[in-house]
C-alpha positions in Angstrom: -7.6 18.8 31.6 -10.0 21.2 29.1 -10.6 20.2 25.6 -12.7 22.9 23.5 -13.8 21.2 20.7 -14.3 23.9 17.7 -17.5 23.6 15.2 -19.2 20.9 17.2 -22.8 19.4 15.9 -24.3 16.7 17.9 -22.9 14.2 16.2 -19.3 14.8 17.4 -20.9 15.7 20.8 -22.5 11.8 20.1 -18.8 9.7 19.3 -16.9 12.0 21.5 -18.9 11.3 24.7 -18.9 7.5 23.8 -15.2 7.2 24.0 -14.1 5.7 26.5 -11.1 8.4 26.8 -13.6 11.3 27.1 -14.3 11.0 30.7 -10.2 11.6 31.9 -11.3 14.7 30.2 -13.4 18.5 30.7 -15.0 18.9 27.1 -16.3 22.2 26.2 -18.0 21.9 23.1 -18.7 25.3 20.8 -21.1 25.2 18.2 -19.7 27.5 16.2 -16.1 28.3 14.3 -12.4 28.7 15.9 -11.8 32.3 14.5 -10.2 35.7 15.9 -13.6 37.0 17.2 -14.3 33.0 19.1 -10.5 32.0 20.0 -10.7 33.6 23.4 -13.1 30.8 24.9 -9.9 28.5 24.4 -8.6 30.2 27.5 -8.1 27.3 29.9 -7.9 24.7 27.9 -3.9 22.5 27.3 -5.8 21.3 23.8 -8.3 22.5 21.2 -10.0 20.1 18.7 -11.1 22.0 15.0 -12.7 20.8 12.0 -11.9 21.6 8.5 -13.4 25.3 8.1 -12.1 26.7 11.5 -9.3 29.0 11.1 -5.9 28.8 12.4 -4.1 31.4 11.0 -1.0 33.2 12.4 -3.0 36.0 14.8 -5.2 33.0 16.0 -2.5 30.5 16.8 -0.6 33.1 18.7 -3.8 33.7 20.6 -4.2 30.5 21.6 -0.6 30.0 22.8 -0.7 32.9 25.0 -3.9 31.3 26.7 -1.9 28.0 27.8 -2.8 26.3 24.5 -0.5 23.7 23.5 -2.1 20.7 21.4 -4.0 21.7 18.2 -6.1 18.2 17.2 -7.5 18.1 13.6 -10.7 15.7 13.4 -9.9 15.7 9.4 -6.7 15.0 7.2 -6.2 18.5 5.2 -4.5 21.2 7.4 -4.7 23.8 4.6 -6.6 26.1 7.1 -3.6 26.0 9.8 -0.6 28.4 9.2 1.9 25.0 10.2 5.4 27.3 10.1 3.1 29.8 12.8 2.8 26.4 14.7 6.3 25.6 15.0 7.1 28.6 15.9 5.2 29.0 19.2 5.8 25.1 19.8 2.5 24.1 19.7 1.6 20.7 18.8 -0.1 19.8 15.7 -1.8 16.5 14.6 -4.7 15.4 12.1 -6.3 12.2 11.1 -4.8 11.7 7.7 -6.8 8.3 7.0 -10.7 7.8 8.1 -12.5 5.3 6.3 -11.2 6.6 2.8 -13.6 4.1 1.2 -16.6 6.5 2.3 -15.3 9.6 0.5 -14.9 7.4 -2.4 -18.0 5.8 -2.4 -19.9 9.0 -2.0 -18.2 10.3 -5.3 -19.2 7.4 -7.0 -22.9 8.3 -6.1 -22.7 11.7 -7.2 -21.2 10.7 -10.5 -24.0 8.4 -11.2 -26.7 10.4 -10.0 -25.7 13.3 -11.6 -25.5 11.0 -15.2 -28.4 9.2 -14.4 -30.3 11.7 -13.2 -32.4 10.2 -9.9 -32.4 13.5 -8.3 -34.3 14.9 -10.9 -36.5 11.5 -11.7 -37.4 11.4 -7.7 -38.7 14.7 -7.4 -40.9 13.9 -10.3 -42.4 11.5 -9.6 -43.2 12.5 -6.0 -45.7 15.2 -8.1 -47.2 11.6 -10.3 -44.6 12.4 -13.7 -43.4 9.3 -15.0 -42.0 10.9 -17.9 -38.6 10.0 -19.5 -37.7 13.6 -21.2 -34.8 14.8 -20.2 -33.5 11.8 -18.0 -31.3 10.2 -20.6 -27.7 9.4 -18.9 -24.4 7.5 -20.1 -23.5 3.7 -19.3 -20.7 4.1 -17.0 -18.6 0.7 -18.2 -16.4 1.9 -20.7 -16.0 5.4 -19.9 -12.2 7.2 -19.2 -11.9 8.4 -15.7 -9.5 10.5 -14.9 -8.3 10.6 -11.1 -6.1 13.9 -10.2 -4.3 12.9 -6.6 -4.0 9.1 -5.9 -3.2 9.0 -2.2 -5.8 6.5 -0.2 -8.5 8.2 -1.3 -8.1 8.2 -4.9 -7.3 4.7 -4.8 -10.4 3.5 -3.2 -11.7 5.7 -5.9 -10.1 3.6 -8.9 -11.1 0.1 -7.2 -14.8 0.9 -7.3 -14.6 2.3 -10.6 -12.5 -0.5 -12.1 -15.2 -3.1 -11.3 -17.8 -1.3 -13.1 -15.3 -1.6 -16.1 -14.4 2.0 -16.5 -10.7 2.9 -18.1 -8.5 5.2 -15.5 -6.0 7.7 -15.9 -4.5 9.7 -13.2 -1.7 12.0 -12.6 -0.1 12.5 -9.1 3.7 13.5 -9.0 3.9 11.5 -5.4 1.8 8.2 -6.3 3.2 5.2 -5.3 2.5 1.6 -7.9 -0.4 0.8 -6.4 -2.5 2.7 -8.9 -1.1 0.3 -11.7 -3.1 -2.4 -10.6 -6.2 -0.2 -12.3 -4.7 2.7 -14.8 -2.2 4.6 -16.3 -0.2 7.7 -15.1 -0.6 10.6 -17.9 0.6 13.8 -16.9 -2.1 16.5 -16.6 -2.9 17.7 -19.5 -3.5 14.0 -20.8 -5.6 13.7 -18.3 -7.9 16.6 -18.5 -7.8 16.2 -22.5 -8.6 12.4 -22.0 -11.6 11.9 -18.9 -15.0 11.8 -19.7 -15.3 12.2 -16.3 -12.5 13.8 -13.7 -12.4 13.4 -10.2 -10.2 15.3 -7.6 -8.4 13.9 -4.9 -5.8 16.2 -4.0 -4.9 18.4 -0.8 -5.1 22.1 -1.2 -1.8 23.6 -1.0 -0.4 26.9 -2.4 0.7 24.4 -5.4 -2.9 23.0 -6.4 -5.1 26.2 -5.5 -7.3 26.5 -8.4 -6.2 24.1 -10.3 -9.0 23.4 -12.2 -9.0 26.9 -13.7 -9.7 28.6 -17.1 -7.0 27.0 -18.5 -7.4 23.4 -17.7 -11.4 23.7 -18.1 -11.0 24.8 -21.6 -8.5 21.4 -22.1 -11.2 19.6 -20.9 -13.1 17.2 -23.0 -16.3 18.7 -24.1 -18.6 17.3 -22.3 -17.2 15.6 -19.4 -17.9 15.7 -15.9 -15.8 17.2 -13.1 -16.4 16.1 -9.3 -14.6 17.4 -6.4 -14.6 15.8 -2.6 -11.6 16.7 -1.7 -11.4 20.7 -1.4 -13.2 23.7 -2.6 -10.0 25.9 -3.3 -9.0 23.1 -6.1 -11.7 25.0 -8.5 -11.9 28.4 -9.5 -15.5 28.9 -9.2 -16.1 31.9 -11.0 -13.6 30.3 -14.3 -16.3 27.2 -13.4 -19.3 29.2 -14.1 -18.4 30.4 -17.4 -17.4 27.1 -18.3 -20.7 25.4 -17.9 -22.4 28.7 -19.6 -20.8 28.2 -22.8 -21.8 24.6 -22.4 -18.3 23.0 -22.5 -18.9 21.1 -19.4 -21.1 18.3 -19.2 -21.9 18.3 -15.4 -20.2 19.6 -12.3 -20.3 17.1 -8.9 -19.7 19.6 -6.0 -19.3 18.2 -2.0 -17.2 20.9 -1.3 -17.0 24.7 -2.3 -14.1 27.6 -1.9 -16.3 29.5 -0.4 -18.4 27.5 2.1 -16.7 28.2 5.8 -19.6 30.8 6.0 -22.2 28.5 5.0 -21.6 24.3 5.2 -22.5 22.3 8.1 -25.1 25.0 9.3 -29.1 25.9 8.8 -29.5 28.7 6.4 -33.0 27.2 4.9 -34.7 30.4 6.4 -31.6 33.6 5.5 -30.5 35.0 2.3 -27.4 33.5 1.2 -25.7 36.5 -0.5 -22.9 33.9 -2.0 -23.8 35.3 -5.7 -21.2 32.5 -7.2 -22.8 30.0 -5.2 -26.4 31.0 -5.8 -25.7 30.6 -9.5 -24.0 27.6 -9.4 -27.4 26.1 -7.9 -29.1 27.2 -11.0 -27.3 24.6 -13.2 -29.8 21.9 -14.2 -26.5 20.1 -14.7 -24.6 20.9 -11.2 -25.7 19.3 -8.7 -24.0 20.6 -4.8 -23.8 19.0 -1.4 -22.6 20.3 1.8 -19.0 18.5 2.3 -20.5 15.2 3.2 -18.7 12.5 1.8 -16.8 11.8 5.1 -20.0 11.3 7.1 -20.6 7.6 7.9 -20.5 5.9 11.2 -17.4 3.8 10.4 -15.3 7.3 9.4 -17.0 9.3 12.7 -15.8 6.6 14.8 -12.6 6.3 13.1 -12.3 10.6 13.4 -13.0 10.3 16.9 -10.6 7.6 18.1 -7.7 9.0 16.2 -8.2 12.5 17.8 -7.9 10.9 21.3 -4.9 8.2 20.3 -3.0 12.1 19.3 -3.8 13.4 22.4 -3.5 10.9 24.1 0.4 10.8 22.5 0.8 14.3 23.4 0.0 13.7 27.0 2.5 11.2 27.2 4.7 13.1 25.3 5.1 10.1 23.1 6.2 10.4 19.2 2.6 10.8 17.4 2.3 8.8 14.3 -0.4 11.7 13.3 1.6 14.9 14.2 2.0 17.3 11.6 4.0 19.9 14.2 5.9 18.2 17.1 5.4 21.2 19.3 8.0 22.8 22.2 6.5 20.3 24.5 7.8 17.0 23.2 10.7 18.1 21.6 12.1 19.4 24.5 11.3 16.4 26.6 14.7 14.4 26.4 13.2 11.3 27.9 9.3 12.3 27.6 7.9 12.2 30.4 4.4 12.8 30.8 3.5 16.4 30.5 1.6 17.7 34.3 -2.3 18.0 33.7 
């Protein structure tokens, strides 16, 4: 059976080829994007594997159906970039990896709060050129502080552990939290929260419901001053509103791992091009943004985590098993009346 795995680096290429599933399989890996001018090297191939800036929209998926597709595999939890109703309709099968090491992504926001408070990016590359000076370096003691958390699935929770044991106060608002986050906070609705967090952090899927939620609006309820960090999804924040924003100085500092605009640009080498992302371009001129390119997932533990999933889902799929993971069941399995296992 063919696999085309979708915006493959050599890492994947690295954890996929070291499962022991991968050899029952023919993996063709592309370096580049699942889009309408790409989707025809899917031809072949019963499954496709895609990361978080490929694109499955309706003309796409009905592409890949027509080509003998039938099992979409997400290596990633959000699905915002897979038209899901598109899916149903041509019965193809849909599954992500809705957990993977959540504890990474949370650590990782933890770093860039405190680097971008403390200021080590700035104090290393000083003193690399022999200046030891202070000026300018002066940060916040973090105990004591009111985080706000907006979205308190796994994520968000490992979030409000870490953050609790350096004594920090938390606040979060999520209309589909369980208790859990009781244990370390309150529940305010939003504007509390954005009126109330000397820092904010978002932890929230991108759905038609939370695109752009940080906007003009909700920046201007902001506390003056505070920090806003995003790890989660780009679309959350409307850049543009963001920019103005940290002109007129309301906002403290702005933590960036991800970026609406970045399926053009993140996860690729474009040290030697001009990057004609103007809103981009100027965020990076911010001596108090600081932007990395979606990385908060990328530890061994959540690679190896990423990579067994994806093949437990297919593997489900083959067998036309029920798939803990699938987001569309596809015609396949719901057509299978006893589910047998589907003819390689």
């Amino acid at each position: 059976m063919k696999l085309a795995v979708f915006s493959a680096k050599a890492y994947d290429k690295l954890y996929f080829n070291d499962i022991q599933y991968a050899s029952q399989y023919e993996i063709l890996y592309h370096d580049f994007a699942l889009s309408s001018e790409t989707v025809s090297l899917a031809q072949g191939c019963l499954a496709i594997c895609v990361f978080v800036n490929d694109i499955l929209d309706t003309p796409v998926l009905e592409s890949l159906a027509s080509y003998g597709v039938r099992a979409i595999l997400l290596r990633c939890a959000g699905f915002n970039n897979v038209d899901l109703p598109a899916a149903q309709r041509l019965g193809l099968f849909v599954a992500n990896v809705p957990s993977y090491s959540p504890e990474a992504v949370a650590e990782f926001a933890v770093a860039l709060i405190q680097t971008l408070n403390r200021k080590t990016h700035r104090a290393y590359n000083r003193v690399r050129e022999g200046n030891f000076s202070l000026d300018g370096l002066l940060g916040h003691t973090l105990h004591g502080k009111t985080v706000g958390v907006l979205g308190v699935g796994r994520i968000g929770l490992a979030l409000a552990r870490i953050l609790n044991g350096f004594g920090c106060k938390l606040l979060a608002h999520d209309p589909w939290a369980g208790e859990e986050f009781k244990k370390y906070g309150d529940f305010v609705d939003i504007d509390a929260l954005l009126e109330q967090s000397d820092i904010l952090s978002l932890h929230c899927p991108l759905t038609e419901g939370t695109h752009h939620i940080i906007n003009e609006t909700s920046l201007a309820r902001m506390k003056e001053g505070a920090m806003l960090v995003n790890t989660s999804r780009g679309g959350l924040i409307d850049s543009k509103a963001l920019i103005v924003a940290l002109k007129s100085k309301h906002l403290g500092g702005v933590a960036l791992d991800v970026y609406e605009g970045e399926h053009s640009l993140f996860y690729s080498d474009h040290s030697a091009d001009i990057i004609d992302d103007d809103t981009l371009m100027r965020l990076l001129t911010f001596p108090n943004v600081l932007v990395c390119g979606h990385q908060a997932f990328f530890t061994q533990e959540a690679l190896t985590e990423i990579t067994e999933a994806t093949f437990r889902n297919l593997e489900d799929f083959i067998a036309r098993r029920p798939c803990k993971n699938s987001l569309v069941v596809g015609g396949e399995v719901e057509a299978g009346g006893g589910y047998q296992p589907i003819r390689l």
